[in-house]
C-alpha positions as CSV (number, residue, x, y, z in Angstrom):
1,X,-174.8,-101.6,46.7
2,X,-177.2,-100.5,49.4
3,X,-177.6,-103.1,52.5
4,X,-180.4,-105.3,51.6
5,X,-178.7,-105.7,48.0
6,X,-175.9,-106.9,49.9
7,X,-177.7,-109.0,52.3
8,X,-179.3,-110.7,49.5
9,X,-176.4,-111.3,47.1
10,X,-173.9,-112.5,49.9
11,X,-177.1,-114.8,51.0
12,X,-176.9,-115.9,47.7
13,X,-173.6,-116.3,47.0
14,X,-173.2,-118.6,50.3
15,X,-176.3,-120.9,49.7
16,X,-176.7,-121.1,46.1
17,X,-173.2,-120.8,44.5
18,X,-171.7,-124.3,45.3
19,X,-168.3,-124.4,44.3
20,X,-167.9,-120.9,43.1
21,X,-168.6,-118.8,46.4
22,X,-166.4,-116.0,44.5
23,X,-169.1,-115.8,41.7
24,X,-170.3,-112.1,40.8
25,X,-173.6,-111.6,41.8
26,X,-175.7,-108.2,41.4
27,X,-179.0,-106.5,41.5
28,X,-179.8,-107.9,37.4
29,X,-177.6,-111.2,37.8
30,X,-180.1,-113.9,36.4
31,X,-180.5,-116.0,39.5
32,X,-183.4,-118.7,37.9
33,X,-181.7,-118.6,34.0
34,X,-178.2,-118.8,35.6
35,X,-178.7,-122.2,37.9
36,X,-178.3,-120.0,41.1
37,X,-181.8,-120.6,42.4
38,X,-183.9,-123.9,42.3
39,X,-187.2,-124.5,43.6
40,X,-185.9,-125.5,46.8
41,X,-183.0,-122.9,47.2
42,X,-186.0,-120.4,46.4
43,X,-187.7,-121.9,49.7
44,X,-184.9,-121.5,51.7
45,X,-184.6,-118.2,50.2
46,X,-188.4,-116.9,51.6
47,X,-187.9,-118.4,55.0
48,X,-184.1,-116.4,55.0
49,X,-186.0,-113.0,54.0
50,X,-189.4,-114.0,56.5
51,X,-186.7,-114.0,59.3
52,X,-184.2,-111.0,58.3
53,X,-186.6,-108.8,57.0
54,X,-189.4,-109.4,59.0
55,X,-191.9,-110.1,55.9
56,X,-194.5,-112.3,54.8
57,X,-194.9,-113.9,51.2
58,X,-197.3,-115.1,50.5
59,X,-198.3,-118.1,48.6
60,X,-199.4,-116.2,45.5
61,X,-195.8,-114.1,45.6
62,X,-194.1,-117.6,45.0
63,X,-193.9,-117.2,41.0
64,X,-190.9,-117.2,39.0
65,X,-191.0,-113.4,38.2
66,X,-190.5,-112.4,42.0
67,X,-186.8,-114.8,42.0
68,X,-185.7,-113.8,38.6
69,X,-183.3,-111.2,39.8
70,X,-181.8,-109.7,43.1
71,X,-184.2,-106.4,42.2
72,X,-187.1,-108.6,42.0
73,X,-186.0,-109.7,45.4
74,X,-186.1,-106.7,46.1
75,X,-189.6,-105.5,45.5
76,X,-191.4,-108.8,46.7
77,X,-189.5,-107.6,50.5
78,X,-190.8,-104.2,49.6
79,X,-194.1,-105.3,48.7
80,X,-194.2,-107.6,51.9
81,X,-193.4,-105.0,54.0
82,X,-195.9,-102.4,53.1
83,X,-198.3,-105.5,53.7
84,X,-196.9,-105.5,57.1
């Protein structure tokens, strides 16, 4: 798991888990079908990734698609930072 995988998931697991800080989370882990992320975990989310990775998303990059999964994650940071 590279470092931002990492960042992510333990972000995850410590905001969005509840009860079960232990659970499994990795890069396919379905964080919208699973319960993990809500619409408001999802904002907290953005403004984490704004601040640690030093991106921007945008208004349109707040759909489902881009919060399915930690990859997805993934590519809206990448995508925010080649905007950068």
């Amino acid at each position: 798991m590279d470092d931002k995988t990492s960042i992510i998931t333990g972000w995850i697991r410590e905001n969005c888990a509840g009860d079960a800080p232990d659970t499994q989370i990795d890069v396919n882990t379905p964080l919208l079908e699973s319960g993990l992320l809500d619409s408001i975990q999802i904002v907290n989310l953005v403004d984490f990734l704004e601040s640690k990775f030093g991106v921007k998303v945008e208004d349109e990059d707040l759909v489902a698609e881009n919060f399915e999964s930690v990859q997805s994650v993934l590519g809206l940071i990448e995508q925010g930072q080649g905007a950068s």
